[in-house]
Backbone as a ProteinNet text record, in pm:
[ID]
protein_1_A
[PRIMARY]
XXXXXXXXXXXXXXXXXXXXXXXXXXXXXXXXXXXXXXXXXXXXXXXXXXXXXXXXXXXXXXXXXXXXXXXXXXXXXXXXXXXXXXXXXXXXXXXXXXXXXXXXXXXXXXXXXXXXXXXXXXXXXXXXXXXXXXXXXXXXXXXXXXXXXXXXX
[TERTIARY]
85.3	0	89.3	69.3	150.7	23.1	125	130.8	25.6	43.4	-76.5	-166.7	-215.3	-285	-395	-353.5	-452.2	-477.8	-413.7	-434.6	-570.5	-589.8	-679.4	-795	-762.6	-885.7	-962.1	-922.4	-927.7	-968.2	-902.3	-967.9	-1137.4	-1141.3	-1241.7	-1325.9	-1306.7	-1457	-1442.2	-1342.2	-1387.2	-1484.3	-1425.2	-1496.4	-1629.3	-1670.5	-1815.9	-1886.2	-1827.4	-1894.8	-1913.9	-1860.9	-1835.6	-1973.7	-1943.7	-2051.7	-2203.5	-2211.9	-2331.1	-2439	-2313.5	-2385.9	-2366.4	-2255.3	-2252.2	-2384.8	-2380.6	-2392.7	-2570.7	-2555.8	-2701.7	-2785.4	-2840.6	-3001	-2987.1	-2870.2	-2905	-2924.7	-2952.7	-2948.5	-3065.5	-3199	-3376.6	-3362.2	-3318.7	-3396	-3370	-3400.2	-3390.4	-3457.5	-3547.9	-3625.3	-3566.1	-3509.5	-3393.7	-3294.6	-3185.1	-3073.4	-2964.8	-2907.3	-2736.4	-2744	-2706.7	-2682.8	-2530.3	-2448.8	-2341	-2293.9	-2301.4	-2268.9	-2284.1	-2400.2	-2431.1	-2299.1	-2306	-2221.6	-2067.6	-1993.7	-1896.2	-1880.5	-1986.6	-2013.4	-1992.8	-2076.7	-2101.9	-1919.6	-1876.7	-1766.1	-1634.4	-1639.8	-1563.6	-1568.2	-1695.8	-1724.8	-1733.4	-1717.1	-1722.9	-1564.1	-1470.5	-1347.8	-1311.7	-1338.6	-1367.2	-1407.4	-1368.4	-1437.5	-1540.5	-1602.1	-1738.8	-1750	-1618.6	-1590.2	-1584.6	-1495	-1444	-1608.3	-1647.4	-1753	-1865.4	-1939.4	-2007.6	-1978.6	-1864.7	-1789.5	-1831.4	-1754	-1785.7	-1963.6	-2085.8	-2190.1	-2281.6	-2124.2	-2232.4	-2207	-2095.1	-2022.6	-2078.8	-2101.5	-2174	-2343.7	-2395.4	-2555.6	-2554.4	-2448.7	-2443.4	-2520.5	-2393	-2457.4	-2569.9	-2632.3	-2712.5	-2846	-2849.8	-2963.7	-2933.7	-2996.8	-2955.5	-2842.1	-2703.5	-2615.9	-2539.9	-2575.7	-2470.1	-2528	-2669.2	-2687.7	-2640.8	-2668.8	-2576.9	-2449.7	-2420	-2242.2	-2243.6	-2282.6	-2223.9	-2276.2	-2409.4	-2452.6	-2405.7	-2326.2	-2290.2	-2114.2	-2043.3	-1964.8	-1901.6	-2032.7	-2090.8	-2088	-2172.9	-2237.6	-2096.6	-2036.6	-1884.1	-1823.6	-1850	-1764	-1899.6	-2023.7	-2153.5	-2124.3	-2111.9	-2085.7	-1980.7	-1891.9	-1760.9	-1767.8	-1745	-1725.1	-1658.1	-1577.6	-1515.2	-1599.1	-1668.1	-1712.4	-1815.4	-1845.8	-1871.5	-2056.7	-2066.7	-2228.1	-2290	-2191.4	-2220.4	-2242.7	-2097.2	-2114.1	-2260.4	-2313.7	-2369	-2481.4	-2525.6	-2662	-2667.7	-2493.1	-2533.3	-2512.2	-2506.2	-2535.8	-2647.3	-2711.9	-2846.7	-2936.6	-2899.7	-2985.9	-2929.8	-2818.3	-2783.1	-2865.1	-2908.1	-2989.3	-3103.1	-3227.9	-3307.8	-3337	-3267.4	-3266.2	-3249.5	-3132.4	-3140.9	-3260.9	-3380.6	-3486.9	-3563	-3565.1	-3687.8	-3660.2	-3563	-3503.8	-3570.4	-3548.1	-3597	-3714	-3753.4	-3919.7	-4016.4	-3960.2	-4038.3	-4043.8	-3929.1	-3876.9	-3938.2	-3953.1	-3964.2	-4125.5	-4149.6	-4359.9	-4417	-4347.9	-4432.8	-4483.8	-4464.3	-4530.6	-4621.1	-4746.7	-4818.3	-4901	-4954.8	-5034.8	-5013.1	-5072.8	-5020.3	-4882.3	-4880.9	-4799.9	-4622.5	-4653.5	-4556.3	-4461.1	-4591	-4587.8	-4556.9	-4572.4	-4509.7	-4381.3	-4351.9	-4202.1	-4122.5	-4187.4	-4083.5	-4043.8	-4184.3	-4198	-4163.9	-4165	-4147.6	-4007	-4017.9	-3922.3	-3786.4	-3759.2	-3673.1	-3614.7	-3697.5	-3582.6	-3537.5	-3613.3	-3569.6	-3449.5	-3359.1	-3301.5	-3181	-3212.8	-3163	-3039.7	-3155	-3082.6	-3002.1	-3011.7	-2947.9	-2777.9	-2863.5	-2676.6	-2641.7	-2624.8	-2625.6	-2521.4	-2586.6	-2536	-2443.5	-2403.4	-2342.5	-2168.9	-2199.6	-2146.3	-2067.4	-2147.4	-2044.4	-2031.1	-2019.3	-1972.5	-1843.9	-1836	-1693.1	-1657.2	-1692.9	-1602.7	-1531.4	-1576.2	-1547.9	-1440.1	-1446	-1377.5	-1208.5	-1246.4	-1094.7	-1123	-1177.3	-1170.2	-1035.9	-959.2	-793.9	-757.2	-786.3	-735	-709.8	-822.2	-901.5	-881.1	-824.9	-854.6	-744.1	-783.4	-689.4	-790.8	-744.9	-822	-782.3	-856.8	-833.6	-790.1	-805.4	-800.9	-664.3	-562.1	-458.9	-392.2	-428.4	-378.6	-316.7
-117.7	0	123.2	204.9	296.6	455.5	514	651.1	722.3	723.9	844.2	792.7	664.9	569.5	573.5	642.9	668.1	800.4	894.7	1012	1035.1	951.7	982.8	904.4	829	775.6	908.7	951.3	1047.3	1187	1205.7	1360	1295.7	1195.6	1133.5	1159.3	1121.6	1121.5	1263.8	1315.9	1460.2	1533.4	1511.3	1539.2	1529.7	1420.9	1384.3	1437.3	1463.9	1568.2	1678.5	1755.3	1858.6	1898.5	1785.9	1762.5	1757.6	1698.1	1672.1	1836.4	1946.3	1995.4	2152	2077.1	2242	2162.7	2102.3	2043.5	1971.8	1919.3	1796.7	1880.8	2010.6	2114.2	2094.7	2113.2	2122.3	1972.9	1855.7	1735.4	1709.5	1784.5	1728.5	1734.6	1808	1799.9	1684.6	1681.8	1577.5	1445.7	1429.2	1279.7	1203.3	1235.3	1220.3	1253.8	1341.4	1335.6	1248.8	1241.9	1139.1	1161.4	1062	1100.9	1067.7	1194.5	1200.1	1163.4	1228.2	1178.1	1069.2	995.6	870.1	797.1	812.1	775.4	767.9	882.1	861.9	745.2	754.7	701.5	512.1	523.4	376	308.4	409.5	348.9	343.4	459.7	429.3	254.9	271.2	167.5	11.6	0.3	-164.3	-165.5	-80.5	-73.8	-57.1	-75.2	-62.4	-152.1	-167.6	-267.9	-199.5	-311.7	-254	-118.5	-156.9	-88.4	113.5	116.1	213.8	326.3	210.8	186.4	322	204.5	274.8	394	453.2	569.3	672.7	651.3	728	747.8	650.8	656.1	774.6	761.2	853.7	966.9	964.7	1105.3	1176.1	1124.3	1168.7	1197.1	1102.8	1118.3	1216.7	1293.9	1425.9	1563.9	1490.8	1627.6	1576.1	1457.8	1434.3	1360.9	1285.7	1164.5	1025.8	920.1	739.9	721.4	762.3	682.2	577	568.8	462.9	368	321.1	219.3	126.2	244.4	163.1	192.4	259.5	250.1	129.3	60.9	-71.8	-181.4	-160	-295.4	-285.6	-206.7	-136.3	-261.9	-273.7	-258.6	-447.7	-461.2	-583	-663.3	-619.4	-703.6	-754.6	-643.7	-724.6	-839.7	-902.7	-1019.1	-1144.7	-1062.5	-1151.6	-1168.5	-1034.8	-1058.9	-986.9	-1042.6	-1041.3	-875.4	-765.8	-657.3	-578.5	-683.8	-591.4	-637.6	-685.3	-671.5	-523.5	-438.8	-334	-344.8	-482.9	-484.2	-487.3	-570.4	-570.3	-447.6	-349.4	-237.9	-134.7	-199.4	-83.1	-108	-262.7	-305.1	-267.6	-264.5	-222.9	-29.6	11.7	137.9	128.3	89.7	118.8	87.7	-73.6	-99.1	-20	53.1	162.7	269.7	318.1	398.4	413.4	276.6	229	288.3	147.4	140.9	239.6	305.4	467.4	571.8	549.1	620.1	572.7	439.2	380	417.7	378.5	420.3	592.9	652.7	819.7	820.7	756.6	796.8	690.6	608.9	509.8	567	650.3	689.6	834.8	926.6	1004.5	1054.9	961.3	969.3	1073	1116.8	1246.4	1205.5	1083.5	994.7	895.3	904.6	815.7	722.1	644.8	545.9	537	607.6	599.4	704.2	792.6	895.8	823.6	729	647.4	514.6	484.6	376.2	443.7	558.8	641.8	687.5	715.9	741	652.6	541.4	409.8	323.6	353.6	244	324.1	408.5	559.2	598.7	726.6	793.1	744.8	670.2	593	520.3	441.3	362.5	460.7	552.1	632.5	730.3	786.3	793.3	685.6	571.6	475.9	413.8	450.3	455.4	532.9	669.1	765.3	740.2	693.7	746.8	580.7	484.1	361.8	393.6	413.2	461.2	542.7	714.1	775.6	731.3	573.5	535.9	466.8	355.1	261.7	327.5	498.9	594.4	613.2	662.3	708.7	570.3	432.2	336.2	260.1	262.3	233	390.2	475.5	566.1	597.9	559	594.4	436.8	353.2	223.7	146.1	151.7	125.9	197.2	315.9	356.7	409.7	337	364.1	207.4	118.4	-2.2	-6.5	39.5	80.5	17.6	-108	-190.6	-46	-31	29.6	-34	-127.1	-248.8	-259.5	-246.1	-254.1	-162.3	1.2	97	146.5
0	0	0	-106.3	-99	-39.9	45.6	96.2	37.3	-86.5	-171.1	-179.2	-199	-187.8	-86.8	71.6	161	193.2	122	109.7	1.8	-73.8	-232.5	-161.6	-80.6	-55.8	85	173.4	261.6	184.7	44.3	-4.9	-156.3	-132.5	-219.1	-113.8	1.8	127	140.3	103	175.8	32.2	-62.2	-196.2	-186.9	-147.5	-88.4	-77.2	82.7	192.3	123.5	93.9	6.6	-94.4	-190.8	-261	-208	-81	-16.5	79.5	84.5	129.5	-8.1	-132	-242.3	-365.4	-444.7	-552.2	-546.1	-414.2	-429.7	-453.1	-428.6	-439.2	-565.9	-666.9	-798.2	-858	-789	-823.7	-846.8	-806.7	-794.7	-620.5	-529.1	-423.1	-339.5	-199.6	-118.4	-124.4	-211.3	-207.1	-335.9	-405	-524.9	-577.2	-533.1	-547.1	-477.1	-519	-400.3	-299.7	-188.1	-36.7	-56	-73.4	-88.9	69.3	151.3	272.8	317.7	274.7	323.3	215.2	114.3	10.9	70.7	135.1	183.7	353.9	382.2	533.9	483.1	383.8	348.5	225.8	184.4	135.6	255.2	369.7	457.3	523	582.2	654.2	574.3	486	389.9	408	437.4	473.2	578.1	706	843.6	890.8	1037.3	1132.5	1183.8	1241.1	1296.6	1424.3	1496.8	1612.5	1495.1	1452.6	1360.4	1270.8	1239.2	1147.9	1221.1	1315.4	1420.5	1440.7	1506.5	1538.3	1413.3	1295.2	1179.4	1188.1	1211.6	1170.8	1269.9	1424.8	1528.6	1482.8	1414.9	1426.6	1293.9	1190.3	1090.6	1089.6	1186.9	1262.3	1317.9	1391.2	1471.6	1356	1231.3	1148.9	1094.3	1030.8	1015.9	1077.9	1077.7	1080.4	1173.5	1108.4	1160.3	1118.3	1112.9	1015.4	1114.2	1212.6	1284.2	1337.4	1257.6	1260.7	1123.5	1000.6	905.1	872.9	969.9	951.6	1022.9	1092.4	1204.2	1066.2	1040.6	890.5	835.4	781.2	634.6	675	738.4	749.7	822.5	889.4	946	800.9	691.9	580	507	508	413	472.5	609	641.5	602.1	538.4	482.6	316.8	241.9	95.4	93.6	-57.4	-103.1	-183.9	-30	-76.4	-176.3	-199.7	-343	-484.5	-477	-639.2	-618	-769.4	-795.5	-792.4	-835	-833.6	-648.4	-611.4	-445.6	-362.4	-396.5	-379.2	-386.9	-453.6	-546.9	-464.7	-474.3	-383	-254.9	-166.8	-12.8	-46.2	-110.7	-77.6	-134.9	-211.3	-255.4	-63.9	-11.6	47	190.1	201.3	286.9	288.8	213.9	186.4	209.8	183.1	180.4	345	423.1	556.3	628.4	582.6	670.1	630.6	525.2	480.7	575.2	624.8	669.3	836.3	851.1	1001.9	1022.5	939.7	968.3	935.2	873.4	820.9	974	1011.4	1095.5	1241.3	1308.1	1413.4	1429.3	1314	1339.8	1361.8	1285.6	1334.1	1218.9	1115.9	1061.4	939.1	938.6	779.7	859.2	794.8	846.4	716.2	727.6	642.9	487.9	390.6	251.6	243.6	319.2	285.1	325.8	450.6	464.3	352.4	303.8	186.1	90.8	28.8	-92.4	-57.7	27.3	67.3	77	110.9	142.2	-31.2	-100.5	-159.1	-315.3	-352.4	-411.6	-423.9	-325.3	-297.6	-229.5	-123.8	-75.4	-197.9	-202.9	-398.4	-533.1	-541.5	-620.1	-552.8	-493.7	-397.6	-366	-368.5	-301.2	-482	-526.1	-696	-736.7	-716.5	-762.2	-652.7	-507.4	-434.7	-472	-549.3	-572.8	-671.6	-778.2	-909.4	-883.7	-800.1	-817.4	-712.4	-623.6	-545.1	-630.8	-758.8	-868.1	-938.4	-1015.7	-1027.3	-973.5	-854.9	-797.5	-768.4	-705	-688.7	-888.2	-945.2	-1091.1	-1163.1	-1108.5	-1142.9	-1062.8	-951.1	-825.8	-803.4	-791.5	-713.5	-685.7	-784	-750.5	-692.8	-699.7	-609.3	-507.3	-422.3	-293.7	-242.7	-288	-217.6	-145.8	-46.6	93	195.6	284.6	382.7	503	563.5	708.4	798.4	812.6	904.7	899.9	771.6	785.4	811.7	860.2	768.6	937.5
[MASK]
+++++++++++++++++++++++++++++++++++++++++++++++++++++++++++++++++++++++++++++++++++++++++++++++++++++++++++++++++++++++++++++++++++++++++++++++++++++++++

């Protein structure tokens, strides 16, 4: 593992972030654009232990939302499926996404009966697509060169 190697992976998450709070309004809005943040939370953590994982998910839930429940799944699931393929990728941030929609929409009480089921069943996957896609996007674009284990680092 070379040096620059964990530097590119460290200014890619920051790129992210970045992205998540300049760029997404012009994407279609919050019920369909990228969860760039979630996006960086969920490529940290498939590279992370669970202990690590978590940490990143409270600490990113601070500024946002649920994320440290799927920073701990998110991160948990790779010792379940063979995290490095690009389609795998793509499904746990899709279903990262999903889960952290449902986690906020279920907890927070302000969706109720159909209005709940259109968000979940709707909006959540549409969403769940876009930060999916824009995740095997940047992993198919830097992916060499981000495959930096943490675990070892």
């Amino acid at each position: 593992m070379r040096r620059s190697d964990k530097y590119r992976f460290y200014v890619i998450l920051a790129v992210l972030v970045v992205l998540q709070f300049s760029a997404r309004r012009w994407l279609g809005g919050d019920r369909v654009a990228p969860d760039f943040l979630l996006l960086a939370l969920l490529i940290y953590t498939i590279r992370a232990r669970p202990g690590p994982s978590a940490a990143a998910g409270f600490v990113v839930g601070l500024v946002r939302d649920a994320h440290t429940l799927v920073g701990y799944l998110s991160s948990w699931s790779k010792a379940v499926f063979f995290a490095e393929n690009l389609f795998v990728n793509g499904c746990l941030f899709f279903a990262g996404t999903w889960c952290r929609n449902l986690a906020v929409a279920v907890v927070s009480g302000k969706l109720k009966g159909g209005m709940l089921g259109w968000e979940l069943l709707v909006w959540s996957p549409i969403q769940s697509l876009t930060t999916a896609g824009t995740g095997v996007i940047v992993l198919w674009l830097v992916g060499r060169r981000i495959a930096v284990r943490l675990s070892d680092a």
